[in-house]
Every structure is written in structure tokens, then in C-alpha cells.
DSSP file (Angstrom, degrees, kcal/mol; ACC not computed):
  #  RESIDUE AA STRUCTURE BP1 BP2  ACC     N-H-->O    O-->H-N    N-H-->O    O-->H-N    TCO  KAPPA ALPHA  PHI   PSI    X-CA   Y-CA   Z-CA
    1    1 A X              0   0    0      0, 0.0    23,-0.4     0, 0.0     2,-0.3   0.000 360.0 360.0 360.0 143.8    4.6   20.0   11.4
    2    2 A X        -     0   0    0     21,-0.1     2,-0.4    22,-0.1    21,-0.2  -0.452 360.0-175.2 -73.9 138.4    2.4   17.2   11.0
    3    3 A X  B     -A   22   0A   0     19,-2.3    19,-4.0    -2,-0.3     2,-1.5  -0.978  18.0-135.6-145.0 123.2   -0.1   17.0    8.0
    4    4 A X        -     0   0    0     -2,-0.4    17,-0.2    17,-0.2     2,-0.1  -0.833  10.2-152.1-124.2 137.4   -2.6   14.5    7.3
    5    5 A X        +     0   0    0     -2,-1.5    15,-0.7    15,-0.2    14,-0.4  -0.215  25.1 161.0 -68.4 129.0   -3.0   13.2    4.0
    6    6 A X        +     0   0    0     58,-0.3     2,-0.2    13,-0.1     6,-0.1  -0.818   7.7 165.1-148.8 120.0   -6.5   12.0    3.0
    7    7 A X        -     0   0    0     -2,-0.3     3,-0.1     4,-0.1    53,-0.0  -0.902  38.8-138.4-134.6 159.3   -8.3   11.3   -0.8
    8    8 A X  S    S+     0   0    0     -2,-0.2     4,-0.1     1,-0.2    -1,-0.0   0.281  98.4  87.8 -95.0  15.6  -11.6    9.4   -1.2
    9    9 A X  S    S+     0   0    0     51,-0.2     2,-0.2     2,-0.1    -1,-0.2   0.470  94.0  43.5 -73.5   6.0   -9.4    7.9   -4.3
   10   10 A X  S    S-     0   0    0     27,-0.2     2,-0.6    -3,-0.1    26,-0.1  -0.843 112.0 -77.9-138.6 154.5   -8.1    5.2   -1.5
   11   11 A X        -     0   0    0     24,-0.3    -4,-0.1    -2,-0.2    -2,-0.1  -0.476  50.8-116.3 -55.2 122.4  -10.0    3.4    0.9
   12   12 A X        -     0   0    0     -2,-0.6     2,-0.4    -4,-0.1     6,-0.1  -0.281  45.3 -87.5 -48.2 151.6  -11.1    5.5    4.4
   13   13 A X        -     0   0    0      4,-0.2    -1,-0.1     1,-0.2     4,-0.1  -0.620  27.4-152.2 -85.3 143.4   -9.8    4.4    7.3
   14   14 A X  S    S+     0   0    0     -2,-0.4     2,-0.2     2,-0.1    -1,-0.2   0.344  71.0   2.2-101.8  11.4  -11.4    2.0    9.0
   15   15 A X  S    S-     0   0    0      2,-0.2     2,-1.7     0, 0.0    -2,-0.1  -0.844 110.7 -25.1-163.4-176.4  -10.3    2.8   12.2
   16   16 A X  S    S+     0   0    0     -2,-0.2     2,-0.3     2,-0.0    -2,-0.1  -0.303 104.6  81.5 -39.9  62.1   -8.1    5.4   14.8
   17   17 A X        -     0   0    0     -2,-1.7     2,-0.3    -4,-0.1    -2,-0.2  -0.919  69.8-118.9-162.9 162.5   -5.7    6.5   11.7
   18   18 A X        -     0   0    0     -2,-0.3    12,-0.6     1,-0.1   -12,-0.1  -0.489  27.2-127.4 -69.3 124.1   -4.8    8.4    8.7
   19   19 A X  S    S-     0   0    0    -14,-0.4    11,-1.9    -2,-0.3     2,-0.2   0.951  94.5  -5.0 -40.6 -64.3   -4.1    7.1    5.4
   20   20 A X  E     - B   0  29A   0    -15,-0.7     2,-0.4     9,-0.3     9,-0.3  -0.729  54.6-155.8-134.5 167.1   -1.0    9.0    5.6
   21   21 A X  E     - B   0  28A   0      7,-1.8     7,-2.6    -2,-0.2     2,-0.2  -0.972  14.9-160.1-156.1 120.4    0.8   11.4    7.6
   22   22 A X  E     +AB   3  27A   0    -19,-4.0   -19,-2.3    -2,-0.4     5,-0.2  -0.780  20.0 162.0 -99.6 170.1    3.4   13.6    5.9
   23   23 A X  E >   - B   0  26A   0      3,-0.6     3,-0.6    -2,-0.2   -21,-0.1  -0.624  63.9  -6.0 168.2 129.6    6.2   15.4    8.1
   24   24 A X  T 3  S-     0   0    0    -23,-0.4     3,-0.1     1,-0.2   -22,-0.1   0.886 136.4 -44.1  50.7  54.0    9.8   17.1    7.4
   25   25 A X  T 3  S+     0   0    0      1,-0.4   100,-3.3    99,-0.1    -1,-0.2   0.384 119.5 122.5 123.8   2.4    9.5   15.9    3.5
   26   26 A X  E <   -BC  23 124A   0     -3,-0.6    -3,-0.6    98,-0.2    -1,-0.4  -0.493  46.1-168.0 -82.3 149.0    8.3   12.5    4.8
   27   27 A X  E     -BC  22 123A   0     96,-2.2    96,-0.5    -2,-0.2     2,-0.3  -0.627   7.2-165.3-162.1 115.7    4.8   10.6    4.0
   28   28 A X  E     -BC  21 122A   0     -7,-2.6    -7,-1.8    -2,-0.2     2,-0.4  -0.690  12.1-162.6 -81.1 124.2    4.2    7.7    6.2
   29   29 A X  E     -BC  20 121A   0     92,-2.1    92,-0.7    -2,-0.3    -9,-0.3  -0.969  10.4-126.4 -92.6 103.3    1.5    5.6    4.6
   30   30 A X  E     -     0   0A   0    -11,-1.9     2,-0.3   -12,-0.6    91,-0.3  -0.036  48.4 -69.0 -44.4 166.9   -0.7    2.9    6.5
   31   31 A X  E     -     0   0A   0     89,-0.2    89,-0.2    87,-0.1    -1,-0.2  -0.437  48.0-141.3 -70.8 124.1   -1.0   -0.1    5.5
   32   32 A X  E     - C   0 119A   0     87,-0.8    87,-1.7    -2,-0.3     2,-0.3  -0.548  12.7-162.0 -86.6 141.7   -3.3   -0.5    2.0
   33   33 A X  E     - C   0 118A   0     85,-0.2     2,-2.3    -2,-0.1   -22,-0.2  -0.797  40.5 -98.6-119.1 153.6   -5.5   -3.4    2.2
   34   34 A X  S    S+     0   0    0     83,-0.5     9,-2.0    -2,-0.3     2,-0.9  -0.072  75.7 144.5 -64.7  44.3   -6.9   -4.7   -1.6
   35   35 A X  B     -E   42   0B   0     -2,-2.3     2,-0.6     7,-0.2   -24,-0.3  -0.729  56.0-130.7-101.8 103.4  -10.4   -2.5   -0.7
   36   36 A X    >>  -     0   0    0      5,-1.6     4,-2.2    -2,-0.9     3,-2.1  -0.500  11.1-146.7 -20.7  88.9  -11.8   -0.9   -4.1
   37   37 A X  T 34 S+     0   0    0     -2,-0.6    -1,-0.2     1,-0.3   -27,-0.2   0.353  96.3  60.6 -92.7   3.0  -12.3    2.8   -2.5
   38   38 A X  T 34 S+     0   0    0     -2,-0.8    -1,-0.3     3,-0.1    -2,-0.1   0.738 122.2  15.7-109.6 -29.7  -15.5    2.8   -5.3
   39   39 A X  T <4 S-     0   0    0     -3,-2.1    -2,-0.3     2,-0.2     3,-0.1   0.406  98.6-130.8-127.4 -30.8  -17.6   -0.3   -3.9
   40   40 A X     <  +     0   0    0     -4,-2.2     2,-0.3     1,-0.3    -3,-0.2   0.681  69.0 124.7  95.8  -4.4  -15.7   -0.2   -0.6
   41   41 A X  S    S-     0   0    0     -5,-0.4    -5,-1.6     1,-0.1    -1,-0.3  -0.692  73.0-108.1 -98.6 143.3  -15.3   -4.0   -1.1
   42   42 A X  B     -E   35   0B   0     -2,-0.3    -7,-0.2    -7,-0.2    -1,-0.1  -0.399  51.1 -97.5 -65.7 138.8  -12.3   -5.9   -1.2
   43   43 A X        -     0   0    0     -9,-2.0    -1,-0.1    -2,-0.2    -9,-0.1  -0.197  31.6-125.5 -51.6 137.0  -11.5   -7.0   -5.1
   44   44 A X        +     0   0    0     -3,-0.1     2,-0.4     1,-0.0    -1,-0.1  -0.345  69.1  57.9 -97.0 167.3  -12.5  -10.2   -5.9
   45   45 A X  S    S-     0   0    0     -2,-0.1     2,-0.1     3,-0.0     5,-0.1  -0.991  81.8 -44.8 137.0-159.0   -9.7  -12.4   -7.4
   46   46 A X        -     0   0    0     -2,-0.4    70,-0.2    70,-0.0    -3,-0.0  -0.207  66.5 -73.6-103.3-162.5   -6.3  -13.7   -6.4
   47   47 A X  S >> S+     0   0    0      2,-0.2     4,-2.9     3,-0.1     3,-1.8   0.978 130.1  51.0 -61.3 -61.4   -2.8  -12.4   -4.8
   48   48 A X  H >> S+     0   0    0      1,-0.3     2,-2.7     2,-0.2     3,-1.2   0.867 108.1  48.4 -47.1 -92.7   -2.1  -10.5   -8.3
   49   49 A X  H 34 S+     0   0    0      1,-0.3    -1,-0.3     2,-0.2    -2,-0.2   0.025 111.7  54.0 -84.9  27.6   -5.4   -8.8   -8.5
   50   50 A X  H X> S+     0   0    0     -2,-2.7     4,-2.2    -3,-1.8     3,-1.8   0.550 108.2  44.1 -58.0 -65.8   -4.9   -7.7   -4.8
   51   51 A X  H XX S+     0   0    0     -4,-2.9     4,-2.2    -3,-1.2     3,-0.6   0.982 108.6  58.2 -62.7 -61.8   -1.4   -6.0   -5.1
   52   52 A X  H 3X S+     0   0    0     -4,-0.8     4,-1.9     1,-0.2    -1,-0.2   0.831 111.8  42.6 -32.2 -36.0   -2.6   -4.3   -8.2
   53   53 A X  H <> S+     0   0    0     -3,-1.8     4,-0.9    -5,-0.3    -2,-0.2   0.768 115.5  46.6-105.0 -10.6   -5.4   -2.9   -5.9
   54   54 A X  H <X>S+     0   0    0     -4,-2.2     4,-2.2    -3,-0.6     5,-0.7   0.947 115.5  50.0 -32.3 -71.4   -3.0   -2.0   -2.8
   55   55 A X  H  <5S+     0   0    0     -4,-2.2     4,-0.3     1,-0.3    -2,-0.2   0.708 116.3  38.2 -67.8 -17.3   -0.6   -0.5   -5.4
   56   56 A X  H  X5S+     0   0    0     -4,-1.9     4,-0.9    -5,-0.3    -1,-0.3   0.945 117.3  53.5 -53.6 -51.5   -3.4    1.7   -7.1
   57   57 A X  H >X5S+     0   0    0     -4,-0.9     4,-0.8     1,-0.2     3,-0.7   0.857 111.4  39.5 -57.4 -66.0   -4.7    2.2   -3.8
   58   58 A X  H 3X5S+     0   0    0     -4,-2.2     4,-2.2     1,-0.2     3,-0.4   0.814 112.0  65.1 -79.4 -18.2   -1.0    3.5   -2.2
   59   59 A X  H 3><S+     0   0    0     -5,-0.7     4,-1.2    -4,-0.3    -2,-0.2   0.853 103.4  48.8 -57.2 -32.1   -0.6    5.7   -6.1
   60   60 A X  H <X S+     0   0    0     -4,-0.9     4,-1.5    -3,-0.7    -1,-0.2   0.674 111.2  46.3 -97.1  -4.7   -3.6    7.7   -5.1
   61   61 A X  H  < S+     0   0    0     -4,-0.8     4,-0.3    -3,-0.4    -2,-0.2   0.879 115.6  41.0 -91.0 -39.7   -2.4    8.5   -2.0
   62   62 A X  H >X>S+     0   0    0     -4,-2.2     3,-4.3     2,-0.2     5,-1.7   0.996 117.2  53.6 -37.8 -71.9    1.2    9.4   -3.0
   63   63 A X  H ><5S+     0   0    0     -4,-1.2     3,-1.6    -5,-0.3    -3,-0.1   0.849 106.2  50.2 -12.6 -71.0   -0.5   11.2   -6.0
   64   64 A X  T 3<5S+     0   0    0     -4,-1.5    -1,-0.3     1,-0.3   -58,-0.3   0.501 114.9  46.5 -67.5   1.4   -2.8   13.1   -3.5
   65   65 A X  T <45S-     0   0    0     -3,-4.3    -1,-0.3    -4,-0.3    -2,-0.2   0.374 120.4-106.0 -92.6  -2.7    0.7   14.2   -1.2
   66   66 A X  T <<5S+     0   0    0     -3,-1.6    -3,-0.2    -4,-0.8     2,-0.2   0.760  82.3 112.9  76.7  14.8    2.4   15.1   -4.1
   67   67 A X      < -     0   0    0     -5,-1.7    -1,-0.3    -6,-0.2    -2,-0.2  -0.717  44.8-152.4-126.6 165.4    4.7   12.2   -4.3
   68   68 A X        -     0   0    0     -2,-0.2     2,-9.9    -6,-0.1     3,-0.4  -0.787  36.5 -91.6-170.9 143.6    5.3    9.4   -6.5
   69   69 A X  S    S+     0   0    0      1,-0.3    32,-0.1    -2,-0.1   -10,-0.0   0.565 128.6  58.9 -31.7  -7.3    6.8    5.5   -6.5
   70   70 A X  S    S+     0   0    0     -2,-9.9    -1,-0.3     1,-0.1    26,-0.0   0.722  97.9  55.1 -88.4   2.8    9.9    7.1   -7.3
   71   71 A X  S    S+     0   0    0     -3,-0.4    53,-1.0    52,-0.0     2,-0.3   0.647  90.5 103.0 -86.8 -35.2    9.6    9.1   -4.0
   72   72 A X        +     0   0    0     51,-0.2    51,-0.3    -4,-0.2    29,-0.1  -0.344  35.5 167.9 -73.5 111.8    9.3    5.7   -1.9
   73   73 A X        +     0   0    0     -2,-0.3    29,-1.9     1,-0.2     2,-0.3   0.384  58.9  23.2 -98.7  20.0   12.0    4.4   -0.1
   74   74 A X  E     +D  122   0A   0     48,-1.5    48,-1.5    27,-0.2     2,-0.3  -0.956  55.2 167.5-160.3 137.3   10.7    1.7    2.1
   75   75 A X  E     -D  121   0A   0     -2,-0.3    29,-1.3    46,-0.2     2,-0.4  -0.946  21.3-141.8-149.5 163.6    7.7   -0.8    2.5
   76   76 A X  E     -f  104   0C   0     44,-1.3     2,-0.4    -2,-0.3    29,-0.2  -0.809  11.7-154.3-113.0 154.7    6.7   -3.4    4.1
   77   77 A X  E     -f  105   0C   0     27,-3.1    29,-3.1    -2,-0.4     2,-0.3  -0.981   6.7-173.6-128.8 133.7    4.6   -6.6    2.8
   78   78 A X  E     -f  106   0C   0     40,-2.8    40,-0.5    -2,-0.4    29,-0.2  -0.777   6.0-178.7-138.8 102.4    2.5   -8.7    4.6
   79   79 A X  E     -f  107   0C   0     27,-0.8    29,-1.4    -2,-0.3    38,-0.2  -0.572  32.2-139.1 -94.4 161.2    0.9  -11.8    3.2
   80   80 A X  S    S+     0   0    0     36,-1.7     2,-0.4    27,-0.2     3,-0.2   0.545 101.9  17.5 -73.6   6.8   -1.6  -14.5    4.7
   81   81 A X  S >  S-     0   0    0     35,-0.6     3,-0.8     1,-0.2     4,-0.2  -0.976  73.7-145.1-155.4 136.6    0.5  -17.3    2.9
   82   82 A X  G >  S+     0   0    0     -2,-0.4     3,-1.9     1,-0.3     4,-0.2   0.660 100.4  73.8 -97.3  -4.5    4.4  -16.8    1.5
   83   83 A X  G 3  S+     0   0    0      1,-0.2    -1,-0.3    -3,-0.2     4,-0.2   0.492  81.2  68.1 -73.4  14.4    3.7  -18.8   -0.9
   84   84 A X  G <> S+     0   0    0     -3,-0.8     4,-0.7    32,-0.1     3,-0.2   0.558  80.6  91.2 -37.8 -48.4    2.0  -15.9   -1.9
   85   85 A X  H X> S+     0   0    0     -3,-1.9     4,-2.2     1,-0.2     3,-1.6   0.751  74.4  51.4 -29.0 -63.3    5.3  -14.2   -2.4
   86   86 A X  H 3> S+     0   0    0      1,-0.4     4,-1.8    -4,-0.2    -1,-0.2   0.935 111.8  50.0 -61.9 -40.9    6.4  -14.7   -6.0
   87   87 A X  H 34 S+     0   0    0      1,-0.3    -1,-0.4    -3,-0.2    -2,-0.2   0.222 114.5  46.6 -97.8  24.3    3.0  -13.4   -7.4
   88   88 A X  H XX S+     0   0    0     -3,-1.6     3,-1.0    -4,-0.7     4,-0.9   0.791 105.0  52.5  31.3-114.9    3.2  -10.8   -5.4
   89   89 A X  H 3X S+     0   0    0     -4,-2.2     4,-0.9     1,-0.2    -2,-0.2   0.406 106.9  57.8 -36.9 -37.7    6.5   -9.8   -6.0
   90   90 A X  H 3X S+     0   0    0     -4,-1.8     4,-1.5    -5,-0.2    -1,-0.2   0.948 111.1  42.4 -68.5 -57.9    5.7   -9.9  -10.0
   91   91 A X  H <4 S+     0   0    0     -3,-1.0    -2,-0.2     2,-0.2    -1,-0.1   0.708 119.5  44.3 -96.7 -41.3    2.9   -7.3   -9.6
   92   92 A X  H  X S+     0   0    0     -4,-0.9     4,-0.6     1,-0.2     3,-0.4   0.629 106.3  57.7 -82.3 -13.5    4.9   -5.1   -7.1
   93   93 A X  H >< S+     0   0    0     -4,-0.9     3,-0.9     1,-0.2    -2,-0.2   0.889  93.1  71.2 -77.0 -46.0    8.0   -5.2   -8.9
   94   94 A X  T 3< S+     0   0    0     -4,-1.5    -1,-0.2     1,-0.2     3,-0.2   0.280  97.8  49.3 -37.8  -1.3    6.0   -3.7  -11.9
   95   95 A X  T 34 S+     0   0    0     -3,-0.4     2,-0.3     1,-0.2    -1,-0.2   0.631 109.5  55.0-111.9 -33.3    5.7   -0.2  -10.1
   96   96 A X    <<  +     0   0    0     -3,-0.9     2,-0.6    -4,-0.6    -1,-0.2  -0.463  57.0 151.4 -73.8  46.0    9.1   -0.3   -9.4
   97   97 A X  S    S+     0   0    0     -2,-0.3     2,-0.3    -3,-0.2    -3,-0.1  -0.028  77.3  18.9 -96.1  29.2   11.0   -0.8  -12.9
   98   98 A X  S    S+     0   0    0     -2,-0.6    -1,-0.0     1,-0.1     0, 0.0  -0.683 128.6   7.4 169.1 135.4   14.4    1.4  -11.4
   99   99 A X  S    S-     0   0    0     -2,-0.3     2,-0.3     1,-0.1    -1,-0.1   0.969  79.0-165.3  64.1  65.8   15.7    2.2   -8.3
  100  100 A X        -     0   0    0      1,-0.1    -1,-0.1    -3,-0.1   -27,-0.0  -0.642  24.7-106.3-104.7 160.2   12.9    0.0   -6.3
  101  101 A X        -     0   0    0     -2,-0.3   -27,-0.2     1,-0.2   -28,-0.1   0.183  36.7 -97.0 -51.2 167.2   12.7    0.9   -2.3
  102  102 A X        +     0   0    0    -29,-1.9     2,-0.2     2,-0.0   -27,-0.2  -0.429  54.3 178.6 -86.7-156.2   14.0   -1.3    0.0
  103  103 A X        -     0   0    0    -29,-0.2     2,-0.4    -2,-0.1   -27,-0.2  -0.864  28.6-144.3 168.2 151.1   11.2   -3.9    1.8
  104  104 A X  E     -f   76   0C   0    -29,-1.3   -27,-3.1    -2,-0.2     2,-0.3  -0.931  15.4-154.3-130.4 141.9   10.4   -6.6    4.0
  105  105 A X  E     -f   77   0C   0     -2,-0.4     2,-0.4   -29,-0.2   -27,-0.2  -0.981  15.6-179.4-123.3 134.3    7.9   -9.1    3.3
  106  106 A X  E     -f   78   0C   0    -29,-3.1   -27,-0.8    -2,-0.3     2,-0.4  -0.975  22.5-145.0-120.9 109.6    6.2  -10.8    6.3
  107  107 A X  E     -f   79   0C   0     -2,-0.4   -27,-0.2   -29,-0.2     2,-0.2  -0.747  27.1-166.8 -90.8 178.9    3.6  -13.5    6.3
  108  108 A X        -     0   0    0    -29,-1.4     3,-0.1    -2,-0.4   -29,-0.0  -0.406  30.2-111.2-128.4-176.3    1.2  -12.8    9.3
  109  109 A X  S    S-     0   0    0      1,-0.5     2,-0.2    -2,-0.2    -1,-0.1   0.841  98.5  -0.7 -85.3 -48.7   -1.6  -15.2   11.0
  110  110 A X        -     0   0    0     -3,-0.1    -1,-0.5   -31,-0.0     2,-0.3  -0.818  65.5-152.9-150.3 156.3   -4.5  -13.1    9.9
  111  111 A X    >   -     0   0    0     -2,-0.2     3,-1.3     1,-0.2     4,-0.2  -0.905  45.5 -82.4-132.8 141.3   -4.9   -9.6    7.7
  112  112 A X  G >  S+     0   0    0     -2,-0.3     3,-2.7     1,-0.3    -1,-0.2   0.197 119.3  11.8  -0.7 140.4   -7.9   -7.1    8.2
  113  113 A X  G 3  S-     0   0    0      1,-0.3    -1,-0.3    -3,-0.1   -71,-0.0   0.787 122.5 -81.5  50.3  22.2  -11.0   -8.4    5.9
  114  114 A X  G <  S+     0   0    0     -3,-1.3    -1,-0.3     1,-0.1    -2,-0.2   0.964  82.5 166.1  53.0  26.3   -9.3  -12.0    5.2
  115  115 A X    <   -     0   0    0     -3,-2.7   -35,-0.1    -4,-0.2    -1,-0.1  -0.581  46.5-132.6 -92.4 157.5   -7.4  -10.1    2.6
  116  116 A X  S    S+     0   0    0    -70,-0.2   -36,-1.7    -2,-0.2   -35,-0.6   0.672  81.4  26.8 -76.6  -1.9   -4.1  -11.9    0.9
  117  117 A X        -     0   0    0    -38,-0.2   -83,-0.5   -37,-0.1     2,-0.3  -0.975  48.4-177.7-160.7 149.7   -1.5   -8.4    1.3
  118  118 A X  E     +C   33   0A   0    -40,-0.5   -40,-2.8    -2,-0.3   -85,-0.2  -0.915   9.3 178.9-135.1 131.7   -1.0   -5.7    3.0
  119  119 A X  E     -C   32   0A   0    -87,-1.7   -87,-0.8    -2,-0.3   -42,-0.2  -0.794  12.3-172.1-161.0 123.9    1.6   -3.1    2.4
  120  120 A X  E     -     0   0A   0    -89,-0.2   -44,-1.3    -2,-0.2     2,-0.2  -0.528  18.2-164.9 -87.2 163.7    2.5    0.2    4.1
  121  121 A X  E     -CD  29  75A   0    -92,-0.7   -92,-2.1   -91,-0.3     2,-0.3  -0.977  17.9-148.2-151.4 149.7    5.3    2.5    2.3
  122  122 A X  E     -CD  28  74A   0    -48,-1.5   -48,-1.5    -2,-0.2     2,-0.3  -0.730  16.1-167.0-105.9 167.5    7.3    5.3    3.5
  123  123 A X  E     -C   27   0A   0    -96,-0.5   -96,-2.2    -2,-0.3     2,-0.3  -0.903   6.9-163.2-148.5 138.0    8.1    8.2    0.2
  124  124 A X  E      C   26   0A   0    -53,-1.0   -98,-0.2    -2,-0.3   -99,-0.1  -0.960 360.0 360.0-120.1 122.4   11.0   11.0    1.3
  125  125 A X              0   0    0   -100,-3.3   -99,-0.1    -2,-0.3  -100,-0.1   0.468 360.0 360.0 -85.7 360.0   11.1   14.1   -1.0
């Protein structure tokens, strides 16, 4: 059965979807955009102090399933720029210190808000 996952500890969605959708032991996450869930604004900065606030951002949602980055086996990344990549990669590797998910990384044309990352993650219990 289908279950959707929702905390105001994440950005709302800003459109026709869930933050998450668990099912059979699964939890499908949309894609986290850097948006502070407290001012509702994206975080001001660089590429690093984005993915920190995606990867808080997809922690409170895990959190609020029950799950947690050691649950995730898959995401995807999508930056405006690959040269974007390494510092990233630095910031997201830090959540992952064993056993990290797989992933594809994608840059794109354009992201939601002009933000520098995007990244959705599936979690299996």
C-alpha cells in the first residue's frame, strides 16, 4: 500500500507531488532542491552550502519515514554546471562514510528556483 511521507522539517512541495512515497519497504523521495524549509528560501552560498541543504533536507525526510543514509540505495544528482561536480561530490560523500548508494550525476539546462543541485534518493528497509 502506498503511504505518503510528509514533515514541515523539508521543503513542501511545490507542486502535484509528495516529498516521498513509501511502498513494500521502499521510500521514493523527490527531488530536494537547496530550499531552507524555515524561511522557505533557497540558501544563499555556493554548490557546497547547497548539497549540505539538499542533504539535511533529504535526512529529515528519511528521519520522518523511519529510515536513514544507511537505508539509501540509489540517487540521482542533477547540477546546473559539472563543474559543479567535485564540490559536490565532497559534501555528499560526507553522508555517506561506508557502503555509499549507487548514483548518477547529471548536469541539466535549468533546475527549479535557478538552484545549483538537485537530488532524489530511493532508501529500501
Amino acid at each position: 500500500m502506498k503511504k505518503v511521507i510528509a514533515t514541515t522539517n523539508a521543503p513542501g512541495a511545490i507542486g502535484p507531488y509528495s516529498q516521498a512515497i513509501e511502498v513494500n519497504g521502499t521510500l521514493y523521495i523527490s527531488g530536494q532542491v537547496p530550499v531552507d524549509p524555515a524561511t522557505g528560501k533557497v540558501v544563499e552560498g555556493g554548490i557546497k552550502e547547497q548539497t549540505e541543504q539538499v542533504m539535511k533536507n533529504i535526512s529529515a525526510i528519511l528521519n520522518e519515514a523511519g529510515y536513514s543514509f544507511d537505508n539509501v540505495v540509489k540517487s540521482t544528482c542533477l547540477l546546473s554546471d559539472m563543474s559543479n561536480f567535485a564540490a559536490m561530490n565532497e559534501v555528499y560523500g560526507s553522508y555517506y562514510s561506508e557502503n555509499p548508494p549507487a548514483r548518477a550525476a547529471f548536469a541539466v539546462k535549468e533546475l527549479p528556483l535557478s538552484v545549483l543541485v538537485e537530488i532524489e534518493t530511493i532508501a529500501v528497509k
